[in-house]
C-alpha positions as CSV (number, residue, x, y, z in Angstrom):
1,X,125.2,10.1,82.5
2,X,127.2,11.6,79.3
3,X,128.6,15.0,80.7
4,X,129.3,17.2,77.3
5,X,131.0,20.4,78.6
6,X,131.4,23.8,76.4
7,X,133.7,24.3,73.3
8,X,135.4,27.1,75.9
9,X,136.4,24.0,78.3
10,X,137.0,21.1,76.7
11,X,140.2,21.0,75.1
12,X,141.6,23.3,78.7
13,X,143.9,21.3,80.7
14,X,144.6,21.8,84.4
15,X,147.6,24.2,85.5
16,X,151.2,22.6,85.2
17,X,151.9,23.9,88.3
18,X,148.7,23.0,90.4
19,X,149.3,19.3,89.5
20,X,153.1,19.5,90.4
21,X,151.5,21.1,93.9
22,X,150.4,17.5,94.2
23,X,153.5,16.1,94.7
24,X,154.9,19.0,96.4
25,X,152.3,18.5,99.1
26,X,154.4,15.2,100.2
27,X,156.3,16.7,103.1
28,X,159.7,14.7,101.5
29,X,159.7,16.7,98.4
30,X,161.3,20.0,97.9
31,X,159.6,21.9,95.9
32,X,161.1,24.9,93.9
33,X,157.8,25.0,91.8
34,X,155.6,27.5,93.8
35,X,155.6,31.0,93.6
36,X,154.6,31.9,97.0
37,X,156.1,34.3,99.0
38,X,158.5,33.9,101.6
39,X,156.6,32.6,104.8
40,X,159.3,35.7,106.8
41,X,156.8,38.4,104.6
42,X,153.8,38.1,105.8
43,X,152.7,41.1,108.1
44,X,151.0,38.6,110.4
45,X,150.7,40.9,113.6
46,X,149.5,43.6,111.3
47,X,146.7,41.9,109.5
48,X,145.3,40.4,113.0
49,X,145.2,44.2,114.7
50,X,143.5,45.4,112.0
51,X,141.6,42.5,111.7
52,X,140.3,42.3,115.4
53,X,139.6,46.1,115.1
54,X,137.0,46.6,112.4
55,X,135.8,43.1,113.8
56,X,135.2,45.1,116.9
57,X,134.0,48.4,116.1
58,X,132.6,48.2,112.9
59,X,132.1,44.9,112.0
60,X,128.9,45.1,109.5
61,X,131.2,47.4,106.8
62,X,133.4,44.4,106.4
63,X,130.5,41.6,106.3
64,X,127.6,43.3,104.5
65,X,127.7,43.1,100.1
66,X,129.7,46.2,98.8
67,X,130.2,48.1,95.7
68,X,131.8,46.2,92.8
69,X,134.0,48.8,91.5
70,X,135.7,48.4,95.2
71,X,136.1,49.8,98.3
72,X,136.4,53.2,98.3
73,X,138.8,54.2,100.7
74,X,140.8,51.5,98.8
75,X,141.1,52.7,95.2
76,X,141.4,56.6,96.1
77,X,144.6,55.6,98.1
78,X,146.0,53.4,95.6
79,X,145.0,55.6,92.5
80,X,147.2,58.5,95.0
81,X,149.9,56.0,95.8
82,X,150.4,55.0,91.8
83,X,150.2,58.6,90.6
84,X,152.7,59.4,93.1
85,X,155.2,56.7,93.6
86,X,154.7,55.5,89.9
87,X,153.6,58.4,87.3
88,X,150.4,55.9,86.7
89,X,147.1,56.8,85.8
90,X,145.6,59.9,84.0
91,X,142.1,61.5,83.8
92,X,141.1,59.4,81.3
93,X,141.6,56.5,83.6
94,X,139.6,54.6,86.5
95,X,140.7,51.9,89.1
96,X,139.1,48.5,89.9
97,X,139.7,46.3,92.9
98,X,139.8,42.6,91.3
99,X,139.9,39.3,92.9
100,X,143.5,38.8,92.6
101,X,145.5,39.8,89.2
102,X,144.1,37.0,87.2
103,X,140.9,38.4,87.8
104,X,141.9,41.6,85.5
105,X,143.3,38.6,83.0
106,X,139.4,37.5,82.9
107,X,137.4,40.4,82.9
108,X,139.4,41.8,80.0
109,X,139.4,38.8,77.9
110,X,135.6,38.6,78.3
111,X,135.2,42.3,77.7
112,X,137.3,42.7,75.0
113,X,138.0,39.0,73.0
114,X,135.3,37.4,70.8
115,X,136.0,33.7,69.9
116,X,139.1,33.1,67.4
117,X,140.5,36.2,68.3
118,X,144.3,37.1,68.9
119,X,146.2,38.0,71.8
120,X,149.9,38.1,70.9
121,X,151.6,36.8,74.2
122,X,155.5,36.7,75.5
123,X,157.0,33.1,75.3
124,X,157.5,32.1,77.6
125,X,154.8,33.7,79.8
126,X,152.7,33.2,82.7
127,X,150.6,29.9,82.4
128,X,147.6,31.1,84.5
129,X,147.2,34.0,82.5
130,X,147.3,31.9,79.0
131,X,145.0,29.2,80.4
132,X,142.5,31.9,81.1
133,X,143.1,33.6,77.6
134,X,142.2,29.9,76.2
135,X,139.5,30.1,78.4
136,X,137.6,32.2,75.6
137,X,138.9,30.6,73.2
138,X,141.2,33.1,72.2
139,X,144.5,32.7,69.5
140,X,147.9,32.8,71.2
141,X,150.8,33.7,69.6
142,X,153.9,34.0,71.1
143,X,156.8,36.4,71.0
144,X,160.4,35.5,71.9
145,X,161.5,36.6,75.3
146,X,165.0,38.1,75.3
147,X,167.6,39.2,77.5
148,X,166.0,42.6,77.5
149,X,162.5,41.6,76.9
150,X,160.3,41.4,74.1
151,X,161.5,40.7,70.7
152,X,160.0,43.9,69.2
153,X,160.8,43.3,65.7
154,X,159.0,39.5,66.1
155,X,156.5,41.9,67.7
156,X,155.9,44.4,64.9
157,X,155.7,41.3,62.1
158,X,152.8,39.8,64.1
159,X,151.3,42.9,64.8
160,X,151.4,43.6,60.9
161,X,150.3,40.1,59.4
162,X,147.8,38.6,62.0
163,X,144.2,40.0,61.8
164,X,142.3,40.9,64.7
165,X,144.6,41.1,67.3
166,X,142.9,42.6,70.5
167,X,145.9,43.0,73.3
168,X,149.7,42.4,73.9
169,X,150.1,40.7,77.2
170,X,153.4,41.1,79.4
171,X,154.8,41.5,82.4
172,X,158.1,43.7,81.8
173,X,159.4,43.3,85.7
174,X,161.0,40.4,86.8
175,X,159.0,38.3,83.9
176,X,157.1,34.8,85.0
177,X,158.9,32.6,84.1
178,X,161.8,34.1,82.4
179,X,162.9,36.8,85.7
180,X,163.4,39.3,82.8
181,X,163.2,42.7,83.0
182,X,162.0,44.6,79.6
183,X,164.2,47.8,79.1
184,X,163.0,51.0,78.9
185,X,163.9,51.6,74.8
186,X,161.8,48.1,74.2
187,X,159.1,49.7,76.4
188,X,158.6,52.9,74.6
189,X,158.9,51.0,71.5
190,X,155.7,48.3,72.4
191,X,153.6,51.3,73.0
192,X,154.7,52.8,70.0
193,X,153.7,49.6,68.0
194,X,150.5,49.0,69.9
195,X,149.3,52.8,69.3
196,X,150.5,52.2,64.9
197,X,148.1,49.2,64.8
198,X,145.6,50.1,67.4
199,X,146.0,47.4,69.9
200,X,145.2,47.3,73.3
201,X,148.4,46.4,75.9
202,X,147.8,44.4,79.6
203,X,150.6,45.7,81.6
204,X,150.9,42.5,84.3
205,X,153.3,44.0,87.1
206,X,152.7,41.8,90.3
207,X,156.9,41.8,91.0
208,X,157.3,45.8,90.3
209,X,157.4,46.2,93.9
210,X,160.7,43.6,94.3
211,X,163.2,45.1,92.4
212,X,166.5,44.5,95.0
213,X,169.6,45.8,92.3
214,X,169.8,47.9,89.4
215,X,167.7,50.8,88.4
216,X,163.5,50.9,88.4
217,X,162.8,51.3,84.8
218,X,159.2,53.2,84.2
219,X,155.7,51.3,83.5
220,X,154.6,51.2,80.1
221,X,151.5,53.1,82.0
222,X,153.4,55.6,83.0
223,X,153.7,57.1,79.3
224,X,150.1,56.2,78.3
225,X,148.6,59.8,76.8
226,X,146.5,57.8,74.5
227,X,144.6,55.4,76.9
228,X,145.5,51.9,75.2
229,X,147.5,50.5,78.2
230,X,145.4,48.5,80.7
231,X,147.7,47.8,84.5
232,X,147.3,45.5,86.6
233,X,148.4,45.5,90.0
234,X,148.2,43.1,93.2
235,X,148.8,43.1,96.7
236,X,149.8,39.4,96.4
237,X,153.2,39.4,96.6
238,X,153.8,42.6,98.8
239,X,150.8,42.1,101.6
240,X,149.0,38.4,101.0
241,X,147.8,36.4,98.2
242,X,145.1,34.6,100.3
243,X,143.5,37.6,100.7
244,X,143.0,37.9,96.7
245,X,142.8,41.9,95.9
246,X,144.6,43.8,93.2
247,X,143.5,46.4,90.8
248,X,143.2,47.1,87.3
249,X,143.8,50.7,86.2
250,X,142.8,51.3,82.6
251,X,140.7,54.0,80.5
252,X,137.1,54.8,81.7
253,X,135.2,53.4,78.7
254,X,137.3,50.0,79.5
255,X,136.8,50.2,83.1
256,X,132.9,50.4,82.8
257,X,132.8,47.3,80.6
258,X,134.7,45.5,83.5
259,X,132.9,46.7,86.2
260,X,129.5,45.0,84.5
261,X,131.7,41.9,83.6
262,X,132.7,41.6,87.2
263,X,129.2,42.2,88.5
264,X,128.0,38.8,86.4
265,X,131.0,37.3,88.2
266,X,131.5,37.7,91.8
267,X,129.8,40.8,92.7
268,X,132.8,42.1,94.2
269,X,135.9,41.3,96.2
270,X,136.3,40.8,99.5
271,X,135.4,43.7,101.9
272,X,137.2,42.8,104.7
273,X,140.7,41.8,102.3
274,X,140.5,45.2,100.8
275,X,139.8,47.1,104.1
276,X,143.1,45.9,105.5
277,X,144.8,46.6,102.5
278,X,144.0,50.1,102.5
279,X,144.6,50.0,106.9
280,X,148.1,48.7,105.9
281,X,149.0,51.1,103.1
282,X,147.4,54.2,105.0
283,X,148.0,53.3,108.7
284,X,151.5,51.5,108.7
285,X,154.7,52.3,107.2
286,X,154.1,50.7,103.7
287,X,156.9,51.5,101.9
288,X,159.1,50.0,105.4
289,X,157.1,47.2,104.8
290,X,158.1,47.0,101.3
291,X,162.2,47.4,101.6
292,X,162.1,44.8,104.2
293,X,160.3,42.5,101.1
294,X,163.2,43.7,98.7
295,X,165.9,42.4,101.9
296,X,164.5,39.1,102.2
297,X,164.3,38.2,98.2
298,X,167.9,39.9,97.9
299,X,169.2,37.2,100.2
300,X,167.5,34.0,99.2
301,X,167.8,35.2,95.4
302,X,172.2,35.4,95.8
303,X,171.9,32.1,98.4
304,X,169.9,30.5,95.1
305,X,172.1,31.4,92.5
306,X,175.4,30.5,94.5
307,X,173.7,27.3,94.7
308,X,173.4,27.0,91.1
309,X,176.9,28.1,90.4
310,X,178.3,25.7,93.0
311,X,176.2,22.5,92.2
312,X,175.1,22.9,88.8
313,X,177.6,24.5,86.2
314,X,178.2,23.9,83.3
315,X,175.3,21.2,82.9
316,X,172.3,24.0,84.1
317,X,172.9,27.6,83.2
318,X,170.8,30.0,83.8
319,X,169.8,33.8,83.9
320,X,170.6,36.2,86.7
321,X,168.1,38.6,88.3
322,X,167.7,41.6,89.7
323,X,164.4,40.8,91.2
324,X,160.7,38.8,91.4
325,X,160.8,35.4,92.9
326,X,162.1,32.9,89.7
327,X,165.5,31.8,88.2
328,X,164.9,30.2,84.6
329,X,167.5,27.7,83.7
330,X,168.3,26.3,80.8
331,X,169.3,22.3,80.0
332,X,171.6,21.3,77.0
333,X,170.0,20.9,73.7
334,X,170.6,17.2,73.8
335,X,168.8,16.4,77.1
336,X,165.2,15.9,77.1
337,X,163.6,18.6,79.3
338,X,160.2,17.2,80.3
339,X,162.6,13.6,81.1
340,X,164.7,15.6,83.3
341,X,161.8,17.1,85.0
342,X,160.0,14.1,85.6
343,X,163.4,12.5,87.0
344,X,163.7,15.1,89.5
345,X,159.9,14.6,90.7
346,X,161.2,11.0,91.3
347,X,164.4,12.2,93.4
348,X,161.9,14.0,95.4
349,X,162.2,18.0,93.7
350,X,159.8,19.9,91.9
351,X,160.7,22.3,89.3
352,X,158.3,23.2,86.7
353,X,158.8,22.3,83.1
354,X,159.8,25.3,80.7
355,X,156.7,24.4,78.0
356,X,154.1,24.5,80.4
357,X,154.5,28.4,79.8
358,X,154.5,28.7,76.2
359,X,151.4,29.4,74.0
360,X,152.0,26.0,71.6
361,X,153.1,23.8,74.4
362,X,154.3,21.1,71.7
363,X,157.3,23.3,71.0
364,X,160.6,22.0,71.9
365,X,162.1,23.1,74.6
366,X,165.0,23.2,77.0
367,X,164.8,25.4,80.0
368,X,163.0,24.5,83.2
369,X,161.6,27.4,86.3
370,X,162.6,27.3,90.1
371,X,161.2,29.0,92.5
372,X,163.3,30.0,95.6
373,X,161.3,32.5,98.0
374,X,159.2,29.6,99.6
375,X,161.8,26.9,100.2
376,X,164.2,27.2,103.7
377,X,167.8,27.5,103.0
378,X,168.2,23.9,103.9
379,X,165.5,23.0,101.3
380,X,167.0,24.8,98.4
381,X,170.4,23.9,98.8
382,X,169.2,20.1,99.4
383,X,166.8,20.8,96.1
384,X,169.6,22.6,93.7
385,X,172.4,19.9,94.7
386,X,169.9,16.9,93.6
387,X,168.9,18.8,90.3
388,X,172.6,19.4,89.9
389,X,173.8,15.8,90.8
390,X,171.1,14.8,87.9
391,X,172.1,16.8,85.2
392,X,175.8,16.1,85.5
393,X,174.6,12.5,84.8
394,X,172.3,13.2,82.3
395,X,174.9,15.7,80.7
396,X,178.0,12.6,80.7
C-alpha cells in the first residue's frame, strides 16, 4: 500500500525535542532538554482531595460531555483573577478553556491563516508552536530575539514589505528558548506596530507566573483598547501539564470562530482537569501556591548558572534570567553546534540544539537550550560538568 499524506503533512518533521525524549528516557542520561516542571511543584495532595471529592459527591459533572467554550465556574474565575491580578481582558473580550496552550496555537491558525500566509515569528521561538503554524502551511519569518526582546525595527520592515501577514507570535516572559524577557518600551511599541498595519498579535505567556527577581513588566493585553491582541494562558507550569487546560482570551468576534474550530476538534477539554483547576484557584491559597513555584525555580535557576560559571566559562556563555525554566547558551562561532550536541547525547546529556527553534532551520547557528527545573541537583551538576568538560575540548 502507497500511503500519500496531505500537502499540510508531508514536508512536517517530528519535534526536536520529542525525539531527544528518546534518548532521555534511558535512565543513564541526564537530560536538560525537557521543559517539565519541577517534580517538588506538583500539588499532589491537593489534586487527589479534590479529585476523590467530586468523584464522590458529584461524580456525573466531571464524566458527562460539557460545553466547549469551558466550564463555567472555570472561565468566570479566571476572567476575575486576570482582570484583577493582571489588567487583562476588556468588554470586548471572551475566554476559552483550550486543551493546553498549543491548543490556542491551532485554533487560531486554523481560524485565522489560509495557505501561504505569514505569521512573522521571534527567532528563536518555541518549536511546538512553529510546527503547528507549519501545520497549515503557513509562512514564517523570523525576527531577531534580543537582550530585551523583539527586534522592533526588524519588526516594522517585515511588517511593511511582506503581504498578508495575519499575527505576530511571542512570548515576552521568560521567552522559549531564549529566557528573555521583552521590555515594557518594546511592548508598547509591537502593539503600536501591529495596530499601524492591522495585524493580529498571540500573546504566549505560559512562564508569567515565574518571574523570581526583577520587576513584572505588563502584558501586551493589558493595554489592548483596540481588540487585536489574542492571550494565551495555561495552568501547565503553575498547577499540571498532564491535565492539559489553559485559556485563550481574545475579542468576541475571534473567540466565536474558535469556539466552532474547537467544536470540529475535540469537543471540549477535560471536565474533570478544569474542575480542579478552578477547586485549586477558588478553594486553596493559589497565589501561596504560586510563591512557593517562584522559591523552587529561584534555587535551581542560581544552582544552574553557578554551574555554568564554574564548569563552563569561557567556552559556553550564556544569558542570565530572572525567570521561566531555560538558560540559552551560546558555543564559539568556530564549533559546530549540532556536532557538539550530538557529542553530548553520546556522553550521556541531552541539551537541545539552538536551530531546532528557528523558522528556517538551515540557518547557522551557535547556541544550544538547557533545561534545569526537572533534573535533581546531582543530575545537573553531573550534566553541566560533562557539557563543560566537552566544550573546553572542543574549544582547544
Amino acid at each position: 500500500m502507497e500511503y500519500k499524506f496531505s500537502d499540510r503533512v508531508s514536508n512536517l518533521k517530528p519535534s526536536a525535542i520529542r525525539e531527544i525524549f528518546k534518548y532521555a528516557a534511558d535512565p543513564e542520561v541526564v537530560s536538560l532538554s525537557a521543559g517539565n516542571p519541577s517534580p517538588d511543584a506538583f500539588p499532589i495532595e491537593a489534586i487527589a482531595e479534590i479529585s476523590a471529592n467530586v468523584l464522590k459527591n458529584d461524580p456525573i459533572s466531571v464524566l458527562q460531555y460539557s460545553v466547549s467554550e469551558g466550564y463555567t465556574p472555570l472561565r468566570n474565575h479566571v476572567k476575575e483573577y486576570m482582570k484583577k491580578e493582571h489588567n487583562i481582558g476588556r468588554d470586548f473580550d471572551d475566554i476559552l478553556i483550550t486543551t493546553g496552550a498549543q491548543q490556542v496555537m491551532d485554533l487560531c491558525s486554523k481560524a485565522l491563516v489560509n495557505e501561504g500566509e505569514t505569521i512573522i515569528c521571534e527567532a528563536p521561538s518555541f518549536v511546538g508552536s512553529l510546527n503547528t503554524f507549519r501545520s497549515y502551511n503557513a509562512k514564517l519569518s523570523g525576527v531577531t530575539v534580543e537582550s530585551d526582546g523583539m527586534n522592533m525595527e526588524e519588526l516594522e520592515e517585515k511588517l511593511s514589505t511582506i503581504p498578508n501577514v495575519k499575527f505576530i507570535y511571542t512570548i515576552p516572559n521568560f521567552q522559549n528558548p531564549s529566557g528573555v524577557t521583552m521590555s515594557l518600551e518594546k511592548r508598547k511599541k509591537m502593539y503600536e506596530l501591529a495596530k499601524k498595519y492591522g495585524v493580529l498579535i498571540i500573546e504566549d505567556n505560559p512562564y508569567g507566573d515565574l518571574r523570581y527577581s526583577g520587576e513584572n513588566v505588563p502584558s501586551i493585553k493589558s493595554f489592548d483598547e483596540d481588540g487585536i491582541v489574542i492571550y494565551a494562558g495555561s495552568f501547565s507550569k503553575v498547577i499540571a501539564p498532564g491535565m492539559r487546560v489553559a485559556y485563550c482570551i481574545c475579542p468576541t468576534t475571534v473567540f466565536q470562530k474558535l469556539v466552532v474550530c474547537k467544536q470540529a476538534g475535540d469537543v471540549h477539554t477535560n471536565i474533570w482537569s478544569q474542575y480542579v483547576c478552578d477547586e485549586f484557584m477558588t478553594k486553596y491559597n493559589f497565589n501561596e501556591h504560586l510563591a512557593k513555584l517562584r522559591k523552587i525555580y529561584a534555587a535551581k535557576a542560581d544552582f544552574c548558572m553557578d554551574l555554568l560559571d564554574k564548569y563552563c566559562a569561557p567556552a559556553i556563555t550564556y544569558h542570565r534570567i530572572d525567570g521561566g525554566l531555560f538558560i540559552w547558551c551560546d558555543l564559539p562561532k568556530n564549533v559546530d553546534m549540532p556536532e557538539f550536541c550530538k557529542l553530548a547525547v553520546q556522553n550521556k546529556v541531552c541539551v537541545v540544539p539552538g536551530n531546532a527553534f528557528l523558522t528556517d532551520e538551515n540557518i547557522e547557528c551557535h547556541s544550544f537550550r538547557i533545561n534545569f527545573s526537572t533534573p535533581t541537583d546531582e543530575q545537573l551538576e553531573k550534566g553541566i560538568k560533562i557539557l563543560g568538560e566537552l566544550a573546553g575540548k572542543i574549544c582547544k
